[in-house]
PASEBA-1860 file (N, C-alpha, C; in nm, 3 decimals):
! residues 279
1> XXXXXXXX> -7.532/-1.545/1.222/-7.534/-1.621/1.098/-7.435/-1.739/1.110 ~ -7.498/-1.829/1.088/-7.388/-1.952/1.086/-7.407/-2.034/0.957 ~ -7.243/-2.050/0.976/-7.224/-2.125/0.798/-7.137/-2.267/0.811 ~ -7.188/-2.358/0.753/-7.146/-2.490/0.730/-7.051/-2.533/0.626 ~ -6.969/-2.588/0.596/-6.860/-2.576/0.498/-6.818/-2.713/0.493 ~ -6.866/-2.769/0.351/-6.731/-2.918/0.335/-6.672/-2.891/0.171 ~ -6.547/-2.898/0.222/-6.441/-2.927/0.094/-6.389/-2.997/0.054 ~ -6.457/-3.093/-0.082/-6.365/-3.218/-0.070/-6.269/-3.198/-0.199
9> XXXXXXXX> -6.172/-3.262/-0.226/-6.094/-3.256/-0.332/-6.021/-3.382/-0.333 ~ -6.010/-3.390/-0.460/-5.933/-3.532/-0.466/-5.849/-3.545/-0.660 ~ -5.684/-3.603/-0.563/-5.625/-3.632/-0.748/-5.647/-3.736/-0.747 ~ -5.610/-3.769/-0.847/-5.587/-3.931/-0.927/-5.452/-3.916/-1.000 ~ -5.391/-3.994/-1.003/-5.280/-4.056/-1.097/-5.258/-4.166/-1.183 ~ -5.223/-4.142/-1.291/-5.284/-4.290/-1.407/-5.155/-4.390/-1.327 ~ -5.020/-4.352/-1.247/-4.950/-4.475/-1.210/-4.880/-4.417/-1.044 ~ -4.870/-4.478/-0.983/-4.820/-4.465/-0.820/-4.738/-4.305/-0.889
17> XXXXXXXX> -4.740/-4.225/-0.746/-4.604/-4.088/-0.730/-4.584/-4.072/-0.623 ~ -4.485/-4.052/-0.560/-4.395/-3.960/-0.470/-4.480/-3.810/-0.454 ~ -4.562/-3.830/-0.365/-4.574/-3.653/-0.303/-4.486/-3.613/-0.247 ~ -4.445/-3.483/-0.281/-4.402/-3.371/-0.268/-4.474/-3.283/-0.113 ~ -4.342/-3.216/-0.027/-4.454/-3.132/0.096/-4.591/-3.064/0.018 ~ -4.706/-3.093/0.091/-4.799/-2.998/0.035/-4.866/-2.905/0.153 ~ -4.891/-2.810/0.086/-4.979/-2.679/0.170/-5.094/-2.658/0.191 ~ -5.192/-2.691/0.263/-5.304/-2.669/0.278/-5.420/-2.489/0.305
25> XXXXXXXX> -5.452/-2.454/0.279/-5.584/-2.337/0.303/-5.667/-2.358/0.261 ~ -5.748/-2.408/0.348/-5.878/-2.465/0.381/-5.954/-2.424/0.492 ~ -5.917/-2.338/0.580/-5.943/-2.414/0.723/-5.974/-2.201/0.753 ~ -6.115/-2.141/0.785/-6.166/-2.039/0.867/-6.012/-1.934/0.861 ~ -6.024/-1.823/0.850/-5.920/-1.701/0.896/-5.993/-1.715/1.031 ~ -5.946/-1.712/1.144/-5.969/-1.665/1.282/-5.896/-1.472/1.287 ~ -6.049/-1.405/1.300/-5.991/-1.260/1.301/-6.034/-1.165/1.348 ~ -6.128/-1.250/1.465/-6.267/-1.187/1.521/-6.354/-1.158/1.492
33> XXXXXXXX> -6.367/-1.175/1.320/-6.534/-1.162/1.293/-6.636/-1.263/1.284 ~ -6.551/-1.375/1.344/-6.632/-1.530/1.354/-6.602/-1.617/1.459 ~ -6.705/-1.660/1.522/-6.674/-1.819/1.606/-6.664/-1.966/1.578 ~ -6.527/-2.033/1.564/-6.502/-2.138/1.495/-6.598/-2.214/1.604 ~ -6.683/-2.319/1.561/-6.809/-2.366/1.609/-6.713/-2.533/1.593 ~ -6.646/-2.589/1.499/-6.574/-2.704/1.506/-6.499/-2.709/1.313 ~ -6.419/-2.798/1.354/-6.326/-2.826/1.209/-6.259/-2.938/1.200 ~ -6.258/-2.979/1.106/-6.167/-3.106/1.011/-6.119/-3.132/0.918
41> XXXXXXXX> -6.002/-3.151/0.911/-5.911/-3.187/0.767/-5.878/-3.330/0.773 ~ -5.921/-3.387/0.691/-5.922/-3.535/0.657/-5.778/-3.546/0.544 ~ -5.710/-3.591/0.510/-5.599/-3.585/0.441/-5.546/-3.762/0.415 ~ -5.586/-3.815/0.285/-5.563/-3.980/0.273/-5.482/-3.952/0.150 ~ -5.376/-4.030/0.103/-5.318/-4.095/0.219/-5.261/-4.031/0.340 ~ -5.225/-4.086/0.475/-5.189/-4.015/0.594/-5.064/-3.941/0.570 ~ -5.074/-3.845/0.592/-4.930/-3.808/0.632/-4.823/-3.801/0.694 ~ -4.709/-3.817/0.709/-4.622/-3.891/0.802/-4.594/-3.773/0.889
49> XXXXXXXX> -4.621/-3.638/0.840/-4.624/-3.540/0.980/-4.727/-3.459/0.932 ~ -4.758/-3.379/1.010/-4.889/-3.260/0.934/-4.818/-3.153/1.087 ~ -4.857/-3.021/1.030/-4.761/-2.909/1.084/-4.876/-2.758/1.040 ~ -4.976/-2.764/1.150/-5.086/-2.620/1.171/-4.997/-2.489/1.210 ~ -4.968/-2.393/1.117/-4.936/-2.262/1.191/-4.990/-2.170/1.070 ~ -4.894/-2.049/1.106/-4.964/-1.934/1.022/-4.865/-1.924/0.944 ~ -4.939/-1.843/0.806/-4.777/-1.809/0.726/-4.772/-1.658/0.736 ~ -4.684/-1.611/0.618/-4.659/-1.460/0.666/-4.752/-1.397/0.675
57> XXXXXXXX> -4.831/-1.412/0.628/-4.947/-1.293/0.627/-5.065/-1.252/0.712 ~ -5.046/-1.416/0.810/-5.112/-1.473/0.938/-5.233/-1.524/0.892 ~ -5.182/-1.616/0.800/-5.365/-1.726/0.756/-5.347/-1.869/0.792 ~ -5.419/-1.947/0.895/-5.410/-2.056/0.866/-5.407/-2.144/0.788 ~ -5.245/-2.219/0.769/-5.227/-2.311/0.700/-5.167/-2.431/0.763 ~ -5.193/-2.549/0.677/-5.150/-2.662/0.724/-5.006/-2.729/0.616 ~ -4.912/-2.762/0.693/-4.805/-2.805/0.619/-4.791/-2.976/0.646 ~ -4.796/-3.044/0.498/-4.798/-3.219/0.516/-4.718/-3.274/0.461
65> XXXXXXXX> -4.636/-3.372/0.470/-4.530/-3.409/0.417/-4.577/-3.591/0.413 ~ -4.554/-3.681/0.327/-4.558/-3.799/0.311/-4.462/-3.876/0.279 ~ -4.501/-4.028/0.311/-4.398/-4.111/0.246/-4.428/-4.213/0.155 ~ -4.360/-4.275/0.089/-4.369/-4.405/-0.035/-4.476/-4.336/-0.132 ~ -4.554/-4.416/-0.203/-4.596/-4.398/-0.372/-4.746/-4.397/-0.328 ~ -4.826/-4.319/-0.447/-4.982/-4.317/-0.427/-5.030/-4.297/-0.555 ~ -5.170/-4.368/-0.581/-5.226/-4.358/-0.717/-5.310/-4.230/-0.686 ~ -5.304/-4.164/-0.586/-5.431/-4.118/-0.501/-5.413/-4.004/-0.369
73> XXXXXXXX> -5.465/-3.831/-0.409/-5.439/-3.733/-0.285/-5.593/-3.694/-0.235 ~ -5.681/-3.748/-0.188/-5.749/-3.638/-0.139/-5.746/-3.596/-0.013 ~ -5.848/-3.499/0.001/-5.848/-3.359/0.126/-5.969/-3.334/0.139 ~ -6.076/-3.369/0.255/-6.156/-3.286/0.263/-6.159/-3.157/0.374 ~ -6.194/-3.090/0.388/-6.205/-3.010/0.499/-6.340/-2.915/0.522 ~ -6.386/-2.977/0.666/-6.534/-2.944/0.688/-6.541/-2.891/0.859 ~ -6.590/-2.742/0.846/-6.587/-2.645/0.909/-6.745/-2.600/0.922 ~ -6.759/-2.518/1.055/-6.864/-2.495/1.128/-6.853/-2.315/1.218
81> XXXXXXXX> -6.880/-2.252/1.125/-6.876/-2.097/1.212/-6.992/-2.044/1.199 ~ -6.964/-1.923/1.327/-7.076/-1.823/1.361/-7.046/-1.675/1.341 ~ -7.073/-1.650/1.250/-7.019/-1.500/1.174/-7.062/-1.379/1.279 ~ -7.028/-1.325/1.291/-7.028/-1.177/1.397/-7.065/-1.096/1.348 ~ -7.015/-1.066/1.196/-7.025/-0.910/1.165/-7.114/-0.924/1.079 ~ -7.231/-0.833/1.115/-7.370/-0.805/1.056/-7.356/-0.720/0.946 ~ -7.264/-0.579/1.028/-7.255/-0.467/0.933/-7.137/-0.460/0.904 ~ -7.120/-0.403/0.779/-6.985/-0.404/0.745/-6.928/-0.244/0.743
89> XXXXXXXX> -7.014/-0.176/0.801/-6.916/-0.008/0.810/-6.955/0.021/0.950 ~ -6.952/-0.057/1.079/-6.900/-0.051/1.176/-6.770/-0.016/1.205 ~ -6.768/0.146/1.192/-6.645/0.194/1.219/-6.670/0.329/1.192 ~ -6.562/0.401/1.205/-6.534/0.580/1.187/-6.434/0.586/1.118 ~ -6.421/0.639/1.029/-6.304/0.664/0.918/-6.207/0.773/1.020 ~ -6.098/0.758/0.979/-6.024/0.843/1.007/-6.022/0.964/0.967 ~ -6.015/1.100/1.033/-5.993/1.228/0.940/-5.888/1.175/0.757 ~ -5.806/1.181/0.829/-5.709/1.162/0.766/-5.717/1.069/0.627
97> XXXXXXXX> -5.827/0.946/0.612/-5.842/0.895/0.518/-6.011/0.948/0.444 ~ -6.054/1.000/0.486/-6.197/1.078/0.431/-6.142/1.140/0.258 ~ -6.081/1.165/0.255/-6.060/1.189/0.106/-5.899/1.102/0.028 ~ -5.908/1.111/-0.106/-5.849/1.044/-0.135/-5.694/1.143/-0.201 ~ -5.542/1.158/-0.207/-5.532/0.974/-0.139/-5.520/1.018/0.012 ~ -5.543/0.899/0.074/-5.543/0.893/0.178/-5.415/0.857/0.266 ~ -5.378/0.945/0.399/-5.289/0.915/0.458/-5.239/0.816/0.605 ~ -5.122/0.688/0.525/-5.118/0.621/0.619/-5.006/0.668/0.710
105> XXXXXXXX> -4.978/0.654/0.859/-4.882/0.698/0.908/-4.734/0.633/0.863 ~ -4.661/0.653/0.873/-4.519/0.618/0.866/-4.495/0.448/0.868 ~ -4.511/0.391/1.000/-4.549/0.277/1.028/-4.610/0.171/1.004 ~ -4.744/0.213/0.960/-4.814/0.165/0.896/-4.815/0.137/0.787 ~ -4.761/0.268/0.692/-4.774/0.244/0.529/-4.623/0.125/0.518 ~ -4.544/0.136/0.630/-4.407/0.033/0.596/-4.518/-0.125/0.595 ~ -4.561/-0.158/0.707/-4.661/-0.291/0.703/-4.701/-0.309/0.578 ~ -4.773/-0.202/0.519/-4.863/-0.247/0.421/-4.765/-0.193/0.260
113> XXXXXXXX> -4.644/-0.204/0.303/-4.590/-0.180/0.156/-4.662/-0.289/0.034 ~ -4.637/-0.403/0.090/-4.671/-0.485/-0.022/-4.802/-0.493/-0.068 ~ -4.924/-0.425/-0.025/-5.052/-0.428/-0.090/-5.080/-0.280/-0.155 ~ -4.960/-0.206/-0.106/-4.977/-0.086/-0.168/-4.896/-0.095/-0.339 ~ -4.791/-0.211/-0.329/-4.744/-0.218/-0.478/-4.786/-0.268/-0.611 ~ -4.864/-0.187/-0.674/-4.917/-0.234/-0.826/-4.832/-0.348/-0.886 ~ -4.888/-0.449/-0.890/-4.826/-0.598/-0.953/-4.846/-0.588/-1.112 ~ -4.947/-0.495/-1.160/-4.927/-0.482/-1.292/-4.942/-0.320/-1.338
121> XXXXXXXX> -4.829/-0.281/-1.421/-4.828/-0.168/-1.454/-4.859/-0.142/-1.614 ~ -5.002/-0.096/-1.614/-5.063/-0.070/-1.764/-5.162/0.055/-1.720 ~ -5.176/0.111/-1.788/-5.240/0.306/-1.781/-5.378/0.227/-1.788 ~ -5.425/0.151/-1.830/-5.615/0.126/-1.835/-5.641/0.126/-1.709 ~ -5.581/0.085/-1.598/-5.642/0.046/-1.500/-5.620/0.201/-1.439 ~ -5.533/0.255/-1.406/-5.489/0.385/-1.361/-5.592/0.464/-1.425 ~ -5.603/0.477/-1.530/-5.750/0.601/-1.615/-5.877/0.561/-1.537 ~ -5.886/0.393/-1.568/-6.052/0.326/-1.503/-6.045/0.423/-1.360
129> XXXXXXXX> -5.954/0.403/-1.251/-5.956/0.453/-1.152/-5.983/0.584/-1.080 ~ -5.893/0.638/-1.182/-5.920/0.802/-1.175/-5.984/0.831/-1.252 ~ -6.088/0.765/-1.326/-6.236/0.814/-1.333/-6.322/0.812/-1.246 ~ -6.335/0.690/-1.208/-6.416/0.664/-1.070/-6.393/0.779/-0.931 ~ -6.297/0.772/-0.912/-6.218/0.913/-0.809/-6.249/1.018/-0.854 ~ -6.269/1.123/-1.000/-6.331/1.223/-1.023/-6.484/1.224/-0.997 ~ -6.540/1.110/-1.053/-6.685/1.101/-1.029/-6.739/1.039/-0.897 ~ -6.662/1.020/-0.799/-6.673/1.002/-0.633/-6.625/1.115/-0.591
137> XXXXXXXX> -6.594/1.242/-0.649/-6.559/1.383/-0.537/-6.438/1.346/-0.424 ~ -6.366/1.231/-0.460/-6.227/1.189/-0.389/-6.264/1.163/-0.278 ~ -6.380/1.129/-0.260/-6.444/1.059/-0.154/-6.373/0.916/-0.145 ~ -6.328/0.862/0.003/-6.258/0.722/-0.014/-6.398/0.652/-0.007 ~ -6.504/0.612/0.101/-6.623/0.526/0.039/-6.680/0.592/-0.053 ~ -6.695/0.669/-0.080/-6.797/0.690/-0.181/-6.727/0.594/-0.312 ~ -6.585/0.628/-0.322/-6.496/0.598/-0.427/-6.495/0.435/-0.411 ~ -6.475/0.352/-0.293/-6.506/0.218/-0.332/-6.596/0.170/-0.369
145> XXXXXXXX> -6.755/0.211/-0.276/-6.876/0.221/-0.341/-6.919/0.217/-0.504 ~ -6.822/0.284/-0.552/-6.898/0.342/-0.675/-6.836/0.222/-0.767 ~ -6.673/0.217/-0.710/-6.608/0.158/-0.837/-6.677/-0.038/-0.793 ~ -6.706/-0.081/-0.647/-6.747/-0.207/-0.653/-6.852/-0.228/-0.746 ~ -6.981/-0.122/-0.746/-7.069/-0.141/-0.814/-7.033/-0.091/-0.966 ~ -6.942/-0.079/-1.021/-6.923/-0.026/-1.152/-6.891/-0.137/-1.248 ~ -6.757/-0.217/-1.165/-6.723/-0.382/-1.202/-6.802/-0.482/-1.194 ~ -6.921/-0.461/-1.080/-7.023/-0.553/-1.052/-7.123/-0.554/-1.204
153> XXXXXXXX> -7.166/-0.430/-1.232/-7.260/-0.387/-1.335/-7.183/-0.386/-1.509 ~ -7.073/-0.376/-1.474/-6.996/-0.384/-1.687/-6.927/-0.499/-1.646 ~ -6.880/-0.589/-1.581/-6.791/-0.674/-1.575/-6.891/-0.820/-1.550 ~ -6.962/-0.883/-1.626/-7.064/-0.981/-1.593/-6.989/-1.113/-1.501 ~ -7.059/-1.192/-1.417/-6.993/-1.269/-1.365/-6.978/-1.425/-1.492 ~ -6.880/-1.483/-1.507/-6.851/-1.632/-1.560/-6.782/-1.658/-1.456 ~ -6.778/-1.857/-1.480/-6.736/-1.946/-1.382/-6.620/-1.985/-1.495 ~ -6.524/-1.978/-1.460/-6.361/-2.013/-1.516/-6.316/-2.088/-1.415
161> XXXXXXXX> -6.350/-2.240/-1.408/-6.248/-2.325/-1.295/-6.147/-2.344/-1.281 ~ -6.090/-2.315/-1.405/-5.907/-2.295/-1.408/-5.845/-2.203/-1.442 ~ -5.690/-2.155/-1.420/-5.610/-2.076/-1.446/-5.641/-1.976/-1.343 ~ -5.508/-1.864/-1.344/-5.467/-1.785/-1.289/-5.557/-1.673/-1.321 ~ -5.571/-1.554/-1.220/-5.655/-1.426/-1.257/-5.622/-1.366/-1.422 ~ -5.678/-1.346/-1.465/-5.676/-1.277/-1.585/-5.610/-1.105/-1.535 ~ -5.512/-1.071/-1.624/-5.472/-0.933/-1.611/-5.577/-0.831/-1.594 ~ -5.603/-0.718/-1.515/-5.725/-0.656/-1.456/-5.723/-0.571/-1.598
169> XXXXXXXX> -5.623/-0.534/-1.698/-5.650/-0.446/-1.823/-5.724/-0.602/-1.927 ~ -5.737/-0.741/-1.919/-5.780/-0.788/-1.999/-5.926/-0.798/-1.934 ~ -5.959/-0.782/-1.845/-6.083/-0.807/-1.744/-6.159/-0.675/-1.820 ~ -6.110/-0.506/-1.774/-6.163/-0.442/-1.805/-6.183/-0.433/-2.012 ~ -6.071/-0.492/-2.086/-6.185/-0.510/-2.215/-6.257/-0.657/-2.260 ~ -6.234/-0.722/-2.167/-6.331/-0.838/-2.226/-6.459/-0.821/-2.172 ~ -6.503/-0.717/-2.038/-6.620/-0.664/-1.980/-6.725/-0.806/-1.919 ~ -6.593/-0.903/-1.898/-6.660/-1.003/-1.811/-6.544/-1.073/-1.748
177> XXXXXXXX> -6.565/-1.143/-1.660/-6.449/-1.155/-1.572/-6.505/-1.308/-1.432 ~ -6.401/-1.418/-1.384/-6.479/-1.499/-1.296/-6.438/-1.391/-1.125 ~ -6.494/-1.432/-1.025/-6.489/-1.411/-0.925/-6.285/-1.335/-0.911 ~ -6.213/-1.424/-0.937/-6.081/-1.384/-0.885/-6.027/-1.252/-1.000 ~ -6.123/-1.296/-1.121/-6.107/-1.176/-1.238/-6.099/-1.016/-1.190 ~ -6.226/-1.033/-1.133/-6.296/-0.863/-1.107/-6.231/-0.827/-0.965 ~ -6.196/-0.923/-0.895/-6.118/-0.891/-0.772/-6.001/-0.836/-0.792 ~ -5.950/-0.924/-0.876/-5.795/-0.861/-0.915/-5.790/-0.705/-1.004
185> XXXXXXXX> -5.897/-0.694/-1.055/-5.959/-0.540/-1.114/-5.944/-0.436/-0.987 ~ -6.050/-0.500/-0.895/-6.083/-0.376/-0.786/-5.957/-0.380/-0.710 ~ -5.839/-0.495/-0.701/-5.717/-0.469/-0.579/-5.650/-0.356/-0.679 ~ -5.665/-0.332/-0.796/-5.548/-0.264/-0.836/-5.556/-0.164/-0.863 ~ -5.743/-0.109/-0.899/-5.752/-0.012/-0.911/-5.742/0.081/-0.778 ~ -5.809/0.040/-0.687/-5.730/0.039/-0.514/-5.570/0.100/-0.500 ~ -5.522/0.029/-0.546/-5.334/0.051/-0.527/-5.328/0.163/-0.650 ~ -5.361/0.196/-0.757/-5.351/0.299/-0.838/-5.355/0.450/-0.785
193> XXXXXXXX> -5.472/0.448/-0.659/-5.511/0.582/-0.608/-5.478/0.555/-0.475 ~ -5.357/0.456/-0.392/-5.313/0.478/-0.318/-5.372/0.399/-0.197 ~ -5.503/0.312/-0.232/-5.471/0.262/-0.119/-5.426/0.117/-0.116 ~ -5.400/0.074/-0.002/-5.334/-0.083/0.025/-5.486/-0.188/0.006 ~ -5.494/-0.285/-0.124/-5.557/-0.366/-0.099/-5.502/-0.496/-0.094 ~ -5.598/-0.664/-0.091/-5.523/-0.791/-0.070/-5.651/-0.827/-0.150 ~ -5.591/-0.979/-0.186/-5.647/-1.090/-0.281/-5.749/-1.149/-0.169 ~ -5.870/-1.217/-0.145/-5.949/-1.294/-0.014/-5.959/-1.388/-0.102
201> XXXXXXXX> -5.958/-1.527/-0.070/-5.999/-1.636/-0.083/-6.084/-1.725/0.045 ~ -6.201/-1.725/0.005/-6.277/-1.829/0.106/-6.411/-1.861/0.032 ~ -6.517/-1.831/0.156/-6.631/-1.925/0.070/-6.759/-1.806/0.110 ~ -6.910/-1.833/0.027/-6.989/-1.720/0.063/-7.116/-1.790/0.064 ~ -7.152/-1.811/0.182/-7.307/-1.847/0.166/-7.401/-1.808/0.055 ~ -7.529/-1.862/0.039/-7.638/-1.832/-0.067/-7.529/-1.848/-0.185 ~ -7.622/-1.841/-0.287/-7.573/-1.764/-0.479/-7.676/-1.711/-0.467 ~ -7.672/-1.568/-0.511/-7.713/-1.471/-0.551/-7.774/-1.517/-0.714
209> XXXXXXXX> -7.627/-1.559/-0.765/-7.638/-1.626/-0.912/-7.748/-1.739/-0.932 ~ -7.767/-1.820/-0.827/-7.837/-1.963/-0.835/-7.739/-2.087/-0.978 ~ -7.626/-2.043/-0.880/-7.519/-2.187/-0.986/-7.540/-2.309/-0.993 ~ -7.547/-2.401/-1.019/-7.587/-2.517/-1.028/-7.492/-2.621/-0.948 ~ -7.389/-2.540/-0.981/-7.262/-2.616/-0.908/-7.197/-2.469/-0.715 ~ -7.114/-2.533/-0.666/-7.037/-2.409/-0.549/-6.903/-2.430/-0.599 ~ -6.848/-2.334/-0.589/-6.711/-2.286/-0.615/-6.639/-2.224/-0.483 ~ -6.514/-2.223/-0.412/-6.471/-2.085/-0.350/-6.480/-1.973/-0.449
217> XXXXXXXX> -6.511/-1.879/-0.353/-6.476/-1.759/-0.387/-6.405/-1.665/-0.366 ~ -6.354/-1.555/-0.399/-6.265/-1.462/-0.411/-6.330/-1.294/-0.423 ~ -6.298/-1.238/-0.353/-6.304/-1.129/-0.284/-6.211/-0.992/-0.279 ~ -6.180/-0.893/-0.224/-6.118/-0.782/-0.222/-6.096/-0.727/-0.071 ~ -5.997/-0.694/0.016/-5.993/-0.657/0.096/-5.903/-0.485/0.079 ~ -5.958/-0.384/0.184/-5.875/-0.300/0.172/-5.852/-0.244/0.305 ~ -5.741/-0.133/0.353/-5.670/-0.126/0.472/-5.750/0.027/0.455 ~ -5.817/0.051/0.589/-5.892/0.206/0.598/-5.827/0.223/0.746
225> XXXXXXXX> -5.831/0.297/0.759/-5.743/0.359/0.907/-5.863/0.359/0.960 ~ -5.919/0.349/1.075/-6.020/0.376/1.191/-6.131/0.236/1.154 ~ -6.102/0.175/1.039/-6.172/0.028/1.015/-6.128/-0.122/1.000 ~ -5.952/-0.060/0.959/-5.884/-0.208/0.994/-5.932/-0.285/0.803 ~ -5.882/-0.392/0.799/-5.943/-0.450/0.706/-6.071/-0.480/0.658 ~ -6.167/-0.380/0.541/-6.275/-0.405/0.539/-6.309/-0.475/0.353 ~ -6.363/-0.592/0.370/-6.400/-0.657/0.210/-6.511/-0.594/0.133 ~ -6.480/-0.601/0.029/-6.579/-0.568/-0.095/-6.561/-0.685/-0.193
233> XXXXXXXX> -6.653/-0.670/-0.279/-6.721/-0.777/-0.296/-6.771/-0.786/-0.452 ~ -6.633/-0.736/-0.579/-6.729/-0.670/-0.657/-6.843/-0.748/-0.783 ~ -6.838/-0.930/-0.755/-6.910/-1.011/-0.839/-7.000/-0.991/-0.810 ~ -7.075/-0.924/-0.707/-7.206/-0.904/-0.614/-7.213/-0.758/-0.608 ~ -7.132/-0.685/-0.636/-7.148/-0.524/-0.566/-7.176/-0.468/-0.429 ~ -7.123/-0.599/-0.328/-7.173/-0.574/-0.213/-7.036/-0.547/-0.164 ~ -7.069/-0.469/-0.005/-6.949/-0.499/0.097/-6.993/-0.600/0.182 ~ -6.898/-0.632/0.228/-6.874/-0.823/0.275/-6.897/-0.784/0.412
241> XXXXXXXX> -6.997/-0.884/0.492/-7.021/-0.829/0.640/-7.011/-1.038/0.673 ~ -7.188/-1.057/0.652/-7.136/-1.221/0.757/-7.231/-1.305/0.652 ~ -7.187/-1.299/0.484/-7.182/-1.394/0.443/-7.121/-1.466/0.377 ~ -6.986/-1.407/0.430/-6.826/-1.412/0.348/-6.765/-1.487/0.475 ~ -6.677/-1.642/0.416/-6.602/-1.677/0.531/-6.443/-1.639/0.432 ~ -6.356/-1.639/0.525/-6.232/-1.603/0.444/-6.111/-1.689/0.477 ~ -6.095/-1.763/0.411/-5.930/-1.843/0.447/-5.824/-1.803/0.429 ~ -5.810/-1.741/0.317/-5.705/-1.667/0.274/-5.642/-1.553/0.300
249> XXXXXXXX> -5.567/-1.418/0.306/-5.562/-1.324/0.251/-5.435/-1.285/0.195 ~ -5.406/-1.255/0.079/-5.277/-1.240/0.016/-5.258/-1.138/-0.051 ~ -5.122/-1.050/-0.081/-5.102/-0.949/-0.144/-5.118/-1.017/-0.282 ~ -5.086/-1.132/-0.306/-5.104/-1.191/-0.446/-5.206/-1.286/-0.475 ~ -5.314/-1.309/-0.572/-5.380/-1.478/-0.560/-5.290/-1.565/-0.571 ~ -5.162/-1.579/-0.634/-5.105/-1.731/-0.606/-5.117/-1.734/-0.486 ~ -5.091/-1.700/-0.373/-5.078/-1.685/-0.247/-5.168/-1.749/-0.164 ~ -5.333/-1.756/-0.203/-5.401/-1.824/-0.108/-5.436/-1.933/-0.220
257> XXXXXXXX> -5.373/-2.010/-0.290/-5.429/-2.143/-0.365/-5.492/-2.214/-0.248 ~ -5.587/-2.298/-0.246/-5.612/-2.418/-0.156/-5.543/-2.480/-0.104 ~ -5.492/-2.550/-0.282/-5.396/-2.672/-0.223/-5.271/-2.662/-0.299 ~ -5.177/-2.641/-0.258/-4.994/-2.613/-0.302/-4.953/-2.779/-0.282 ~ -4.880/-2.794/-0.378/-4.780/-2.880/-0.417/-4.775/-2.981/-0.507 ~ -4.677/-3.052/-0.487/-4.607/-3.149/-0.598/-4.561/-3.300/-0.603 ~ -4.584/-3.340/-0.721/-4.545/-3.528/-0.695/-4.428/-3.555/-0.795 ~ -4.365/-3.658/-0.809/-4.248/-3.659/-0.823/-4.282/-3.823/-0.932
265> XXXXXXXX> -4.200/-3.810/-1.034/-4.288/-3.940/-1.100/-4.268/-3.893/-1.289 ~ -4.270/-3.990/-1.340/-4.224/-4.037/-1.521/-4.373/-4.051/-1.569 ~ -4.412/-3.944/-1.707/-4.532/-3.999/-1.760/-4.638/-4.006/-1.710 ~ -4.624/-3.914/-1.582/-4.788/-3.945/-1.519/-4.880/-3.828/-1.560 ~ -5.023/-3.893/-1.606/-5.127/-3.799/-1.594/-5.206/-3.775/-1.494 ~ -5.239/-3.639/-1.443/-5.307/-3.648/-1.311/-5.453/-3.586/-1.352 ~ -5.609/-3.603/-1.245/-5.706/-3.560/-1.282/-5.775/-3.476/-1.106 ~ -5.798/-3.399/-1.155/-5.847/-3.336/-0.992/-5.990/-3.300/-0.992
273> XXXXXXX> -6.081/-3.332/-0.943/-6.234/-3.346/-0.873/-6.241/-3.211/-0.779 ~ -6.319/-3.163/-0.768/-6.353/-3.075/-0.650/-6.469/-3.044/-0.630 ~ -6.543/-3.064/-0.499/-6.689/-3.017/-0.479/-6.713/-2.940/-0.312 ~ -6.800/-2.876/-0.355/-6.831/-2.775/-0.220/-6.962/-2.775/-0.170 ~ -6.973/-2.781/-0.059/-7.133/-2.729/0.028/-7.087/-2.655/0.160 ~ -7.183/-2.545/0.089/-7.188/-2.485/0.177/-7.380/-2.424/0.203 ~ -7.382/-2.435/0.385/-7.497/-2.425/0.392/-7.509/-2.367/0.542
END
């Protein structure tokens, strides 16, 4: 499966500003489930250095720093991969994680402290969970299975282009939720019954939906012993095999924003554009 990707984005400023370093994620997770086929980040005005590495969590990012005044930031970035993974339960569970909760070794559970820590502590999400876990027989897939398709089916999909995830207890009573909504639902109900999940940010071939417009999307990853990091998917009710590309992965969504940073400047209004193809 191969997927085509352009991201363009662009500010405006009603008078010249001073950028601020900015952060780029844009640009393929390299993680072996894909072949980067070619890539480009276009970045006007130029930047007086630009700086490719990984950050903590090991996602490609780009760090840019500029000089003098601009009415004007855009970024496109246009990418070319060949997805690998067909199936997405290519693997053998571990004894050890076949029922829930499941046990990580010593070592391991230290790595994954931070996706194992509930970022919000409210009993709705903890009950939602350990319902799902009684009515999965403490089965660990059965138990993701059930609960992806549970959020997929009461949690309707909307397009919310702005703001931060909605709290996963306001998700579960407003019974609709955008892409990063229901994700942030399934990471926590995940961490409630113990296991380590992360925030995904990237992009997904087709709509299922038939949107009029493309958006990134946002996703669910979780840590299974004998499978390594495997995504779910719960705006779709699917598990994520090769029509999910992923740029991101973060214990938090602030964490994989696109585009990080700041301009420096009196009275200015700014306006931001964004469009996607993917094909």
């Amino acid at each position: 499966m191969k997927i085509s990707v352009k991201h363009e984005t662009a500010y405006t400023y009603n008078k010249p500003v001073w950028l601020q370093p900015h952060t780029f994620r844009m640009q393929p997770r390299l993680d072996g489930t894909l072949r980067l086929i070619s890539q480009e980040i276009q970045i006007e005005p130029e930047p007086m250095r630009l700086s490719p590495c990984l950050d903590a969590e090991g996602n490609a990012v780009v760090h840019a720093w500029f000089t003098g005044t601009t009415d004007r930031l855009s970024v496109t970035s246009a990418f070319k991969v060949e997805m690998l993974r067909d199936n997405p339960f290519d693997y053998l569970l571990s004894p050890g994680a076949q029922e829930l909760p499941i046990r990580y070794n010593d070592g391991v559970e230290a790595v994954l402290a931070g996706y194992l820590a509930r970022q919000y502590e409210d009993t709705a999400v903890v009950e939602f969970a350990r319902d799902i876990v009684a009515e999965s027989d403490s089965r660990t897939l059965k138990f993701l299975d059930s609960l992806n398709r549970h959020i997929h089916d009461h949690c309707p999909r909307i397009i919310r282009e702005e703001g931060s995830p909605h709290p996963p207890e306001v998700t579960l009573q407003l019974r609709t939720g955008s892409c990063r909504d229901v994700a942030v639902l399934f990471i926590e109900a995940c961490r409630a019954v113990g296991l380590a999940a992360r925030f995904v940010s990237g992009y997904q071939k087709g709509d299922p939906d038939r949107q009029a417009r493309r958006y990134m999307h946002a996703w669910a990853e979780v840590y299974l012993p004998g499978g390594g990091w495997r995504g779910y998917d719960p705006t779709h009710g699917t598990a994520v095999a090769d029509q999910h590309v992923a740029v991101a992965a973060t214990r938090q969504s602030c964490d994989a924003t696109p585009i990080q940073g700041a301009f420096q400047g009196t009275g200015v209004a700014s306006k931001m554009e964004a469009h996607v193809k993917i094909h």
